[in-house]
C-alpha positions as CSV (number, residue, x, y, z in Angstrom):
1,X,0.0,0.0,0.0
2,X,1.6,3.3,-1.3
3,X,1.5,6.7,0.8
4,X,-1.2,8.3,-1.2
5,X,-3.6,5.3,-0.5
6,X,-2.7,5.0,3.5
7,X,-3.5,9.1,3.3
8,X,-6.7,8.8,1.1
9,X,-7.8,5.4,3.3
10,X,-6.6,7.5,7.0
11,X,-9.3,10.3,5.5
12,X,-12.3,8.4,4.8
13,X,-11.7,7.1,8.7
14,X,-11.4,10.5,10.1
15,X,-14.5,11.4,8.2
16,X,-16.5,8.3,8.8
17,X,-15.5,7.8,12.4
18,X,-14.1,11.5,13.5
19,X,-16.9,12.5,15.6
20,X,-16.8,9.7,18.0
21,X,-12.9,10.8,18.4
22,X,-13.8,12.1,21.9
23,X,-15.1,8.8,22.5
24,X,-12.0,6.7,20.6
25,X,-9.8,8.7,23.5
26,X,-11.9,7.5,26.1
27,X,-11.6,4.2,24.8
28,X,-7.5,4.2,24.2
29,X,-7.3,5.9,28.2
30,X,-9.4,2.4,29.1
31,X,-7.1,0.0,27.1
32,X,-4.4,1.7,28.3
33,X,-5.4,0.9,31.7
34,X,-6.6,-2.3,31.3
35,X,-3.1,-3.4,29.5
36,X,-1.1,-1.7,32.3
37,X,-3.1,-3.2,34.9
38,X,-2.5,-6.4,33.8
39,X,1.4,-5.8,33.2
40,X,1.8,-5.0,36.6
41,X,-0.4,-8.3,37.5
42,X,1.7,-10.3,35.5
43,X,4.9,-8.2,36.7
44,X,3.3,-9.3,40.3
45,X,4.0,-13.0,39.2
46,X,7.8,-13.9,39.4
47,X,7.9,-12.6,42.9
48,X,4.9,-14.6,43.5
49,X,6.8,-17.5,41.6
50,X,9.7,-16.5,43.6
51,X,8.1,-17.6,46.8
52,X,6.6,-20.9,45.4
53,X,9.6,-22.1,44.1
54,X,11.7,-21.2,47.8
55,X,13.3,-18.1,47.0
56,X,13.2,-14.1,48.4
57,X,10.5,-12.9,46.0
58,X,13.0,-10.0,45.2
59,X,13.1,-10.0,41.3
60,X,15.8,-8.1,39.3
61,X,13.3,-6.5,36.8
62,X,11.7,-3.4,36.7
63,X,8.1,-4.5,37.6
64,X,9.6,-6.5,40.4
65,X,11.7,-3.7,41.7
66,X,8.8,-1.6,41.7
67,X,6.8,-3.6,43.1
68,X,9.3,-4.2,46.4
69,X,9.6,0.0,46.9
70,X,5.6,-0.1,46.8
71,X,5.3,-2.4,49.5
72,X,8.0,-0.8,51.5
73,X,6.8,2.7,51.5
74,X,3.4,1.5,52.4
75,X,4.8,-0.4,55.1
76,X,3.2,-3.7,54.3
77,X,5.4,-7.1,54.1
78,X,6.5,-8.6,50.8
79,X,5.0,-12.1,51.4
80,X,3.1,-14.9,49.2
81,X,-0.5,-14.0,50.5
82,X,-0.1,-10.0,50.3
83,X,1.2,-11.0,46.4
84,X,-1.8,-13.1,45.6
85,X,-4.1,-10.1,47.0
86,X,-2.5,-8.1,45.1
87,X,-2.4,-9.8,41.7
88,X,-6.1,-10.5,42.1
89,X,-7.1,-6.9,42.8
90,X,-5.4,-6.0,39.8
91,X,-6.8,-8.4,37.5
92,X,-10.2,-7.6,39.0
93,X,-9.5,-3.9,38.0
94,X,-8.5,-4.6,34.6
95,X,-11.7,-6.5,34.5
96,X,-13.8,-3.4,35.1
97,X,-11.3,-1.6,32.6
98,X,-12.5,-4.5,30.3
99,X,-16.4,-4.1,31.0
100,X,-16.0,0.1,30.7
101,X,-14.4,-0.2,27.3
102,X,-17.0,-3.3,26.4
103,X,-19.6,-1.1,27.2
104,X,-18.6,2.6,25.3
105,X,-17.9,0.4,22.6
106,X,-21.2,-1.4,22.2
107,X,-22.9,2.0,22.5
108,X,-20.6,3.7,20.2
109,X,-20.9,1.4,17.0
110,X,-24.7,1.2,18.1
111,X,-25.4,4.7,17.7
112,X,-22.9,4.7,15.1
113,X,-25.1,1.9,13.3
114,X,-28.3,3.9,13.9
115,X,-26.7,7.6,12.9
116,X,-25.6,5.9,9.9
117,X,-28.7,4.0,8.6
118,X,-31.0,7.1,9.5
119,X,-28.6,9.6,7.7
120,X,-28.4,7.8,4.9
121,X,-32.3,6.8,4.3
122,X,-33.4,10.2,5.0
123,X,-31.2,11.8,2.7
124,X,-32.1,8.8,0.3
125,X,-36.1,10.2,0.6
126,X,-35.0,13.5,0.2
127,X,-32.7,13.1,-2.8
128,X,-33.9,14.6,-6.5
129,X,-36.2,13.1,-8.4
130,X,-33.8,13.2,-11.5
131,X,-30.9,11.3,-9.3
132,X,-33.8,8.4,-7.9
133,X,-34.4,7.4,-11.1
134,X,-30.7,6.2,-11.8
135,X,-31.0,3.9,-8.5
136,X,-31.6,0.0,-9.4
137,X,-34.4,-1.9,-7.7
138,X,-32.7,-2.8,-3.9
139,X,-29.8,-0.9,-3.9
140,X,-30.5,1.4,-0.9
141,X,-31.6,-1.6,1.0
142,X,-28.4,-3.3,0.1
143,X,-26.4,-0.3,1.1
144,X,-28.4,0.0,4.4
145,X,-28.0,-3.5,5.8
146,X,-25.4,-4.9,3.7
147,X,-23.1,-2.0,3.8
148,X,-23.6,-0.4,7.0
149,X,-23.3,-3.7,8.6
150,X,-19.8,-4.2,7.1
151,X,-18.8,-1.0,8.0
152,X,-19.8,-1.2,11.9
153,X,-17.5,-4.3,12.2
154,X,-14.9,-1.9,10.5
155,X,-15.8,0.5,13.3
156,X,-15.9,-3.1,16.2
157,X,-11.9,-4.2,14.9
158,X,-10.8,-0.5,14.8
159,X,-11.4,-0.4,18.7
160,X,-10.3,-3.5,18.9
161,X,-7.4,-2.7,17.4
162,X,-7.2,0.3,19.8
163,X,-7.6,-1.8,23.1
164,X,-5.2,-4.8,21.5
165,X,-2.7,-2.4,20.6
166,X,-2.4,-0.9,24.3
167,X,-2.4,-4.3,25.8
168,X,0.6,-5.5,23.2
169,X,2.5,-1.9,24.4
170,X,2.2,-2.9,27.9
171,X,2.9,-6.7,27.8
172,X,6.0,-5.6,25.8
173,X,7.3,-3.0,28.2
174,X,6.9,-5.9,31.3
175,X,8.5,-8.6,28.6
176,X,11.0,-6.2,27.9
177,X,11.9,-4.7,31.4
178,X,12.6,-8.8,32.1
179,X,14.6,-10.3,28.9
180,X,15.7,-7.3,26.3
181,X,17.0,-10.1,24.4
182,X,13.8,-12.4,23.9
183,X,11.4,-9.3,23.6
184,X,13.3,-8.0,20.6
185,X,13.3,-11.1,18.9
186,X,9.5,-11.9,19.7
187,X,8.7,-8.4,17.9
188,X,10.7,-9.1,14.8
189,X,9.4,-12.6,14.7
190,X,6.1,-11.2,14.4
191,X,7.1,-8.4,12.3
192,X,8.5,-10.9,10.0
193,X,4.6,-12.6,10.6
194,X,3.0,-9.6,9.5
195,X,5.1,-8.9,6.6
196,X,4.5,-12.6,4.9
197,X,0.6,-12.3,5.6
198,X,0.3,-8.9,4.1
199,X,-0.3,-10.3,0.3
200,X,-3.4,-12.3,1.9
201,X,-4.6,-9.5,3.7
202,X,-4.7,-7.3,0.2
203,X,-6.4,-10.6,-1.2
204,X,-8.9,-10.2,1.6
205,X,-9.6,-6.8,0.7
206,X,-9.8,-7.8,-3.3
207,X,-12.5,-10.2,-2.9
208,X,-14.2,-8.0,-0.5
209,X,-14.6,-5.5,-3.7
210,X,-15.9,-8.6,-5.4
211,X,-18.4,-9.5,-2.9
212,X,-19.6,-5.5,-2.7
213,X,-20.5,-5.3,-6.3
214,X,-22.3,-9.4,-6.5
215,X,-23.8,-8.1,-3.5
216,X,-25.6,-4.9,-5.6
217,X,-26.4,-7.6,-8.3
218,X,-27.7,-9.6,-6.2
219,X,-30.3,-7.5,-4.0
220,X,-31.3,-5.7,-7.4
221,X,-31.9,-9.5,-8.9
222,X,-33.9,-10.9,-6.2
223,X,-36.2,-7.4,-5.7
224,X,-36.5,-7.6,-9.6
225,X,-37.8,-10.7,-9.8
226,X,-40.2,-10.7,-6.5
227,X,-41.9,-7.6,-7.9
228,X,-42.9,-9.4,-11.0
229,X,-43.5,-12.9,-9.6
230,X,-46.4,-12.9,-10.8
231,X,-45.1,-12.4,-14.9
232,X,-42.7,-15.0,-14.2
233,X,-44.8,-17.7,-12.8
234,X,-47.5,-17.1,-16.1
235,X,-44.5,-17.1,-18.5
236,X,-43.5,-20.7,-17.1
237,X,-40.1,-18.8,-16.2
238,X,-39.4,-20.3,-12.6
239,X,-36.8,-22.4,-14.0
240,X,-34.5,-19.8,-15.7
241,X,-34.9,-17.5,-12.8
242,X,-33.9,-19.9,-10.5
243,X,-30.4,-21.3,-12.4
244,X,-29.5,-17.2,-12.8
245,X,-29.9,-17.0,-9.5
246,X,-28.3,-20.0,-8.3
247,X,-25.0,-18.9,-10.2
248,X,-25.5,-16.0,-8.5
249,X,-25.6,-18.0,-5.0
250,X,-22.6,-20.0,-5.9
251,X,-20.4,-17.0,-6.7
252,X,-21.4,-15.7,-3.2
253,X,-20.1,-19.6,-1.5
254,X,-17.4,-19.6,-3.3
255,X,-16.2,-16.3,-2.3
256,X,-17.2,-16.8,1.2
257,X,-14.9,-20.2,1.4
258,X,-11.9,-18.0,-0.1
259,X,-12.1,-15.3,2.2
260,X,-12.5,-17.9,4.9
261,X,-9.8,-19.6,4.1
262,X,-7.5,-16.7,3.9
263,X,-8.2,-15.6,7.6
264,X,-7.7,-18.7,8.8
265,X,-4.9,-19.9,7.1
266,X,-2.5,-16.8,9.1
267,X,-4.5,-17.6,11.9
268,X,-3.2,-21.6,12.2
269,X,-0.2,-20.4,11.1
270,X,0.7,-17.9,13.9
271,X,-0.2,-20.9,16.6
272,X,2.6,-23.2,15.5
273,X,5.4,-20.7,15.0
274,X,4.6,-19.2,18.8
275,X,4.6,-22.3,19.9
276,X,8.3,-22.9,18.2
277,X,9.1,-19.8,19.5
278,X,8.4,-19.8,23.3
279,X,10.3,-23.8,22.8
280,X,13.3,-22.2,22.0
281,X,13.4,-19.3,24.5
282,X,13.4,-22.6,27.2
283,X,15.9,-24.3,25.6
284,X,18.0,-21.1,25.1
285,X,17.2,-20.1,29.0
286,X,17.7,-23.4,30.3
287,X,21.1,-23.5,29.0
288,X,22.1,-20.6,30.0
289,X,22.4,-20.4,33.8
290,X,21.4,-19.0,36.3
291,X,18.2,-20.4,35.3
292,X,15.4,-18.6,37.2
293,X,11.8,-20.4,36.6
294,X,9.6,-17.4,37.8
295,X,11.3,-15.0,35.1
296,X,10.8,-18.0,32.7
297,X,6.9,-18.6,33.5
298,X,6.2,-14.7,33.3
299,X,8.5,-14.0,30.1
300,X,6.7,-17.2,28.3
301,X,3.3,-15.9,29.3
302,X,4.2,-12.9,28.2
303,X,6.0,-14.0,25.1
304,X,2.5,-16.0,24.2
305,X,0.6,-13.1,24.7
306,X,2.4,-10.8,22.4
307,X,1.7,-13.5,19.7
308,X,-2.0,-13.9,20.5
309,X,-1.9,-10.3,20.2
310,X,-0.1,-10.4,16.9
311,X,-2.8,-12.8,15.5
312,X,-5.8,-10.8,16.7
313,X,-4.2,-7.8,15.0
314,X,-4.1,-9.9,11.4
315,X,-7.7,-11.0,11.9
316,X,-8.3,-7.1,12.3
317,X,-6.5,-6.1,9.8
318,X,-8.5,-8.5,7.5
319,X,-11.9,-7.3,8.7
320,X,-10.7,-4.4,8.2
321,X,-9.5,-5.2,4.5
322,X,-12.5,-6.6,3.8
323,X,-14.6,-3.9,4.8
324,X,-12.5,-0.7,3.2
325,X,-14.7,-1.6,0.0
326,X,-17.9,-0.6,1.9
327,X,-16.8,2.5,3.7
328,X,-15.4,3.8,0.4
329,X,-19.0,2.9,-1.0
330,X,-20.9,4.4,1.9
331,X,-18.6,7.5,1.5
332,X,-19.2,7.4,-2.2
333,X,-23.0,6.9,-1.5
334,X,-23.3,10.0,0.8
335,X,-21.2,12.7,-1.5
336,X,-23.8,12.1,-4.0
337,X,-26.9,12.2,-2.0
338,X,-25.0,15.1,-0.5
339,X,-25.1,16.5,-4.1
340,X,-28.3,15.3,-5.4
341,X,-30.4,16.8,-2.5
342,X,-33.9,18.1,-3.6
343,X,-33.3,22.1,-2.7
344,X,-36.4,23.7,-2.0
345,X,-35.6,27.6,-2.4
346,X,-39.6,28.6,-1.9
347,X,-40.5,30.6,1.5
348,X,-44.0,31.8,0.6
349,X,-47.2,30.3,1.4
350,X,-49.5,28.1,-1.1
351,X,-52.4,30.3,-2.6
352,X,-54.6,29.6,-5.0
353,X,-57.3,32.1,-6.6
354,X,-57.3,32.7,-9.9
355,X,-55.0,30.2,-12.5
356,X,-52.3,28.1,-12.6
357,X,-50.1,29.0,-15.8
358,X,-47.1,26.9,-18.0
359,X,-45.5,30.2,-19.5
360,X,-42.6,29.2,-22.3
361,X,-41.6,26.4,-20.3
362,X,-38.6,23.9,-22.1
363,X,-37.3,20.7,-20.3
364,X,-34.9,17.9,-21.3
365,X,-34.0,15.4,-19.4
366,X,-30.3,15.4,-20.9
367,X,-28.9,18.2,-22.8
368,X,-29.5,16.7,-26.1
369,X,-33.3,17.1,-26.7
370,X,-36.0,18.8,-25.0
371,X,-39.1,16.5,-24.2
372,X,-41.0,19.5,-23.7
373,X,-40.8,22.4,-26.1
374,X,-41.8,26.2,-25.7
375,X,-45.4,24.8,-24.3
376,X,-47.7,27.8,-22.6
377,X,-51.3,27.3,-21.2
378,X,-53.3,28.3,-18.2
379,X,-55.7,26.4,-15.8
380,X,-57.9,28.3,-14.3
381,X,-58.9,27.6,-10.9
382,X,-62.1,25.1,-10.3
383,X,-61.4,23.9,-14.1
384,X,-61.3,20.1,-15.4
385,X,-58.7,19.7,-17.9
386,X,-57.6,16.8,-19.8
387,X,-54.0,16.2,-21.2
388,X,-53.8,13.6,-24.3
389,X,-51.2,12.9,-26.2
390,X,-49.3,9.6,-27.8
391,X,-46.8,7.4,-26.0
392,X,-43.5,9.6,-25.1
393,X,-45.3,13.1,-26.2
394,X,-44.5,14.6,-22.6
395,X,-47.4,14.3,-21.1
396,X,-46.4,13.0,-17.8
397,X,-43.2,15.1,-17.8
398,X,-46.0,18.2,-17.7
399,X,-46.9,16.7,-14.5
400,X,-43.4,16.3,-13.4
401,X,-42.6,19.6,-14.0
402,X,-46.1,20.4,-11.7
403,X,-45.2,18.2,-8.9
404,X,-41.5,20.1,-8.7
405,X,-39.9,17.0,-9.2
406,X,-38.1,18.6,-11.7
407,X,-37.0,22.4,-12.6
408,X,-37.8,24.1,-16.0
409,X,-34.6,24.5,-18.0
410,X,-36.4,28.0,-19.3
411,X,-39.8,29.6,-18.9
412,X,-42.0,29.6,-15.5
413,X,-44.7,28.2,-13.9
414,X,-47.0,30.6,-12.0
415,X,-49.9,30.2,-10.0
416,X,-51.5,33.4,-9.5
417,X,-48.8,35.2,-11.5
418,X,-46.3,33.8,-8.7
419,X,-43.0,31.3,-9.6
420,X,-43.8,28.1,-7.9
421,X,-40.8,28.2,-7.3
422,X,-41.1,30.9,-4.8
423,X,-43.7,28.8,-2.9
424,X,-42.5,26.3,0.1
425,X,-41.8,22.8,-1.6
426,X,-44.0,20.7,1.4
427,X,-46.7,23.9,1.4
428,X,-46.7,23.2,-2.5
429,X,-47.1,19.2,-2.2
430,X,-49.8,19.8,0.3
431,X,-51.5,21.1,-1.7
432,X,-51.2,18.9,-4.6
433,X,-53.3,15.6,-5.4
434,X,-51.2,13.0,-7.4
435,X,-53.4,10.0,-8.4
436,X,-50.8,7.5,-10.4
437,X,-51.4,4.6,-12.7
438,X,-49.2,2.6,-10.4
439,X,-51.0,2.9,-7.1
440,X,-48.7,2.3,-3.9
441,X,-50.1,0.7,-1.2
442,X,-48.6,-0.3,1.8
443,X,-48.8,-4.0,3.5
444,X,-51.3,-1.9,6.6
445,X,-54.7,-1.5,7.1
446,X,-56.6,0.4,4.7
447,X,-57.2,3.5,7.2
448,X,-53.4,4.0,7.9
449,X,-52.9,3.6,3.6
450,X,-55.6,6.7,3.6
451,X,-54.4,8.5,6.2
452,X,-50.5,7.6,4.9
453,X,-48.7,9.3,8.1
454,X,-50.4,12.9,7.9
455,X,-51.8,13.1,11.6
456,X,-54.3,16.0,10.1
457,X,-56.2,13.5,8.7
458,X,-58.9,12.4,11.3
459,X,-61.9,9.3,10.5
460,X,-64.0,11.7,10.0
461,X,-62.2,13.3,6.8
462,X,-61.3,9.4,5.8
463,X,-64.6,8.7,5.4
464,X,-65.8,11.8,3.9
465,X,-62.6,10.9,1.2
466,X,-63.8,7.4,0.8
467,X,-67.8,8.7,0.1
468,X,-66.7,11.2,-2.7
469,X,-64.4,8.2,-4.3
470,X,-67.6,5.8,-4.2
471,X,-64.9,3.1,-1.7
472,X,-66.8,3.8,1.5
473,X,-69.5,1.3,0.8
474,X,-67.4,-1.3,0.1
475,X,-65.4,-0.9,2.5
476,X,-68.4,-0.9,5.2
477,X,-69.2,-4.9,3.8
478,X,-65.6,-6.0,4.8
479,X,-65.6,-7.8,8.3
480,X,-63.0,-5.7,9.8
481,X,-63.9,-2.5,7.8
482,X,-61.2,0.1,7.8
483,X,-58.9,-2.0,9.7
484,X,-58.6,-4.5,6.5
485,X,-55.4,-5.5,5.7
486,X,-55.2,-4.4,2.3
487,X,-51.6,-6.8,1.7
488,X,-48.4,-7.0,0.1
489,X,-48.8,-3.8,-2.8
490,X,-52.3,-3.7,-2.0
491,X,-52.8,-7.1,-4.3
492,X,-56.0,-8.2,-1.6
493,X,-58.1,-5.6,-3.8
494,X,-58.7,-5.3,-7.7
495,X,-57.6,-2.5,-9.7
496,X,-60.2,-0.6,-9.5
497,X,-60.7,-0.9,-5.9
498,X,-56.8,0.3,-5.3
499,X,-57.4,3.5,-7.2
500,X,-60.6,4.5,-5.5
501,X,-58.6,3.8,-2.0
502,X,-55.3,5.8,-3.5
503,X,-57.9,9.0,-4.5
504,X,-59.4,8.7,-1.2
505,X,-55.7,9.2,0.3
506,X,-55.3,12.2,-2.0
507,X,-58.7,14.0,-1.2
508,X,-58.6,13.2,2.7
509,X,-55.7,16.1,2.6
510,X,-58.3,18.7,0.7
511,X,-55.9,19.4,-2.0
512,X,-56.6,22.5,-4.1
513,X,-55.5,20.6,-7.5
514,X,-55.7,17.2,-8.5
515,X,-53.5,15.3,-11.0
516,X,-54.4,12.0,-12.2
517,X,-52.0,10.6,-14.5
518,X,-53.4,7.6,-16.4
519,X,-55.4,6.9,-13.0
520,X,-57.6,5.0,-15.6
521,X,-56.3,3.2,-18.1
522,X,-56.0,0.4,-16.6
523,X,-59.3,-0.5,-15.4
524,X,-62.4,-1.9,-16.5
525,X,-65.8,0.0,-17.5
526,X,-66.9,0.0,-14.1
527,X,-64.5,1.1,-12.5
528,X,-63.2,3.7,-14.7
529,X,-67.4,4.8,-14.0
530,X,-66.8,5.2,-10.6
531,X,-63.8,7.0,-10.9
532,X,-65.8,9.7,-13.3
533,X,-68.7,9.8,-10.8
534,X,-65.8,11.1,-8.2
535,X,-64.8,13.4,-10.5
536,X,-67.9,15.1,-11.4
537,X,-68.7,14.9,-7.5
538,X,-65.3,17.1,-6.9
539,X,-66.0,19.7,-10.5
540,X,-65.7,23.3,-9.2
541,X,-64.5,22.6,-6.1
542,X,-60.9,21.4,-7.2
543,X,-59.1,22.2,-10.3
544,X,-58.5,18.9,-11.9
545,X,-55.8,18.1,-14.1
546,X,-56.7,14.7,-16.1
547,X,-53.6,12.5,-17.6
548,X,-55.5,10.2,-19.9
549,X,-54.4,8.2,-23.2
550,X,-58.5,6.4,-22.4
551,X,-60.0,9.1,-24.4
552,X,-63.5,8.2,-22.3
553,X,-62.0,9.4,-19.6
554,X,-61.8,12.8,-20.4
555,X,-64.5,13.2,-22.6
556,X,-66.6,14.9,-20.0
557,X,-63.6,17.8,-19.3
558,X,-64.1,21.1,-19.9
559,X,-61.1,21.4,-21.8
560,X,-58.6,19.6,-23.6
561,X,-55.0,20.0,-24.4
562,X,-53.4,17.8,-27.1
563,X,-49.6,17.2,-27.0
564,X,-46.9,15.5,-29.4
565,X,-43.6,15.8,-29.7
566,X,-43.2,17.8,-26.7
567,X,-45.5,20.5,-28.2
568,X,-49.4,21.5,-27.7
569,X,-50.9,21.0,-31.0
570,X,-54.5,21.9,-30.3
571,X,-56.5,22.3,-27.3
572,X,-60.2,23.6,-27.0
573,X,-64.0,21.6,-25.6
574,X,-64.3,17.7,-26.2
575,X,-67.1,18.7,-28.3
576,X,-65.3,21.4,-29.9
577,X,-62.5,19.1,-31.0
578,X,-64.5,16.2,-32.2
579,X,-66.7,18.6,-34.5
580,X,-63.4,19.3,-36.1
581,X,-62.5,16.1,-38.1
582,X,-59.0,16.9,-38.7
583,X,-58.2,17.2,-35.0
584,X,-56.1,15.1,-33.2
585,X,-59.2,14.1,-30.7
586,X,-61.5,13.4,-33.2
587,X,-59.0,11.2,-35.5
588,X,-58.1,9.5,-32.3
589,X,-61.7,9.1,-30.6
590,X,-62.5,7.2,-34.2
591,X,-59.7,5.0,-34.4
592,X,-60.8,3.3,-30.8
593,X,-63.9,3.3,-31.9
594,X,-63.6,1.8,-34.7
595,X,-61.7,-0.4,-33.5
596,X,-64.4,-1.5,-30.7
């Protein structure tokens, strides 16, 4: 790893994790203690060894020596029993040391975890409509869980890293202040260790970028698919879902078993060479005398513990490696929502009372053609308009453009001969009815999918809502009424039954203009009736903006406006139109009908 990566890598953790540095300082201070606690405990052994094995208890090291002034200044003897108190009341100390830093870091990577998620989904919903439509089916969910779970044990090994790191310092000043000699070469032994492993631990981290982006394909496959079970079970497609998916599943196994393998691969490794290690420190002790075995038992304790240490640290460093691929995508993930948030300007308050007008008004979605072109028309309030138009003529970007999803490249919209851009984006959306073709129900009751988290809606304005939309008597015939579970997507109900329910959402919030776009077209006569008995029930009242390629729909209008190409080619009375047999109504009108 070259210095410009370490730097770039040493960034994204000061940015991701620098806010809980007051807390990573606490938790250092606790390792710190903890590892010098337990020095001094283990320090505390080769007098205690002394005694056992018939000698003074006076050791030649530091620890020992300190130890011996301690006792004498606070007159107390240096014997076996006041030794084992005092080892014990250590180790019982550097057990609460141990439960303190447990415990900070528990709550630190939790509210790390929770900051995190809650960040990132809120800025998620409050991202531009133009950047939302670039995101795949299940890739916010994977970044959430899949992501953000990763990263958190990024977050768990860097503290560990923190509290094993003190601990080694401390168990290599004790080792050290007993053999020089045997401490040095333990450190380069494991240096050496470190050095031979770090080619696996950059493997790690290579098929941890692997399993990032199967991960994305993954999530995004599987959501795909469940959304349109139904199409795949009718097209007799189970089976070719199923093998994709299983290739998928076995790319996952078989770079779970390499990343497995890798980790524990150093980890059996480390075991034997310690093990070699602390044999030859006896051998090289034992033959050169004075032989003491309390310094022995302490420096070989010791001497393990450095390489448990050492291996801990490589299975950090991994989780570490293997994570680095999902902080840089969470980083990644959050400078573009960071850039892509919807910025609503508007201070004023909505009002409505006189017309809503599209003045010159050009949009493209890229900067290569505009989907709308120069179009100007005005509303006026309490009117019924319908918008028709072929496939890809802009209708539905109009109504885009209206629900301040997106921004008019030139040209203004005013209501009342004010920018609507001047007008607060949640006073606007208030205030604003938007009835979709795809209806979005949640798996709740059908009062909480009315009442869809605005606590101004009351029962009594539900089922007023539900009346105009002609739902409220069916509703009254289910068993548990209002508290119906209306299922997964709302598929308990038909069509028509969904889109009575979503325009009863819409009208519970007394809207002063209402957009359906293609609310109809895919329902049956009867239900498309109901739908036009609502609207006739809400004519005058609302101004009503009617999306419609079913031309029945908006025959009863009292205006049309006819687009293609991005441009208004006629507009003027459904009677108006189809007296005129070269309009684009009329020809269209006659080709369904003829075609009936």
């Amino acid at each position: 790893m070259n210095l410009e990566r370490i730097k770039t890598l040493i960034s994204f953790f000061v940015r991701v994790y620098g806010k809980y540095k007051k807390q990573i300082i606490i938790l250092s201070a606790l390792g710190f203690l903890g590892g010098l606690l337990e020095g001094i405990g283990i320090g505390a052994l080769i007098p205690l060894f002394s005694f056992i094995s018939g000698g003074d208890g006076i050791g030649q090291d530091i620890i020992s020596k300190i130890i011996n002034k301690t006792f004498l200044v606070i007159n107390l003897d240096l014997n076996i029993w006041n030794l084992i108190g005092l080892v014990t009341a250590l180790f019982i100390f550097k057990a609460f040391a141990l439960y303190y830093f447990l415990k900070i870091r528990t709550k630190i990577v939790a509210d790390y975890e929770n900051n995190l998620r809650s960040d990132l989904y809120s800025k998620t919903l409050r991202a531009n409509w133009s950047y939302l439509l670039k995101h795949k089916i299940g890739y916010l969910e994977n970044v959430l869980m899949t992501d953000v779970g990763a990263n958190v044990k990024m977050f768990e090994s860097v503290a560990t890293i923190i509290l094993d790191s003190t601990n080694l310092l401390m168990y290599v000043f004790v080792a050290f202040s007993i053999s020089a000699f045997i401490t040095v070469i333990a450190l380069a032994l494991g240096a050496i260790t470190l050095l031979i492993f770090k080619p696996l631990i950059s493997r790690t981290k290579a098929y941890a970028h692997k399993q990032l982006s199967l991960n994305k394909m993954v999530t995004h496959y599987i959501n795909e698919n469940v959304a349109g079970l139904k199409t795949v079970k009718v097209m007799g497609a189970e089976k070719e879902v199923i093998g994709v998916a299983s290739g998928f599943f076995e790319r996952m196994r078989f770079l779970r078993i390499q990343r497995s393998m890798i980790k524990y691969f150093t980890s059996v490794v480390t075991q034997p060479i310690s093990i070699f290690f602390i044999v030859t420190v006896f051998i090289i002790s034992y033959l050169r005398p004075p032989f003491n075995f309390a310094v022995f038992i302490a420096i070989i304790y010791l001497i393990q513990k450095i390489f448990i240490y050492i291996d801990r640290a490589q299975t950090s460093l991994h989780a570490i490696s293997e994570a680095v691929p999902f902080l840089r995508n969470i980083v990644n993930f959050q400078d573009e929502l960071n850039k892509n948030q919807e910025i609503g300007t508007g201070q004023n308050k909505f009002e409505f009372n006189d017309n809503l007008e599209f003045k010159k008004v050009n949009f493209s979605y890229n900067s290569d053609k505009h989907t709308i072109k120069n179009i100007s028309f005005k509303i006026k309030k309490g009117e019924m308009i319908g918008i028709i138009g072929p496939s890809g003529a802009g209708k539905t970007t109009i109504v885009d453009l209206l629900l301040r999803l997106f921004e008019p490249r030139t040209g203004e919209i005013l209501i009342d001969n004010k920018n609507i851009s001047d007008i607060s984006l949640e006073q606007w959306r208030k205030n604003i009815g938007y009835v979709s073709q795809d209806v979005f129900f949640r798996n709740d009751t059908i009062a909480n999918n009315i009442k869809f988290f605005d606590e101004r809606v009351g029962d009594l304005d539900m089922e007023e809502a539900t009346k105009i939309s002609n739902i409220y008597n069916f509703i009254q015939k289910l068993h548990t009424g209002f508290d119906t579970m209306a299922g997964e997507r709302g598929n308990l109900f038909s069509g028509g039954e969904r889109q009575r329910v979503a325009l009863a959402r819409v009208l519970a919030r007394r809207p002063k203009i209402l957009v359906l776009d293609e609310a109809t077209s895919t329902l049956d006569n009867e239900s498309e009736a109901f739908i036009k008995t609502s609207l006739e029930k809400l004519r005058g009242g609302l101004t009503i903006i009617i999306i419609a390629h079913r031309l029945s729909t908006v025959l009863d209008v009292d205006r049309i406006i006819a687009i293609d190409d991005g441009r208004i080619i006629e507009e003027g009375s459904p009677k108006d139109l189809l007296n005129k047999t070269n309009s684009y109504f009329y020809k269209a009108y006659n080709i369904i009908n003829d075609n009936i």
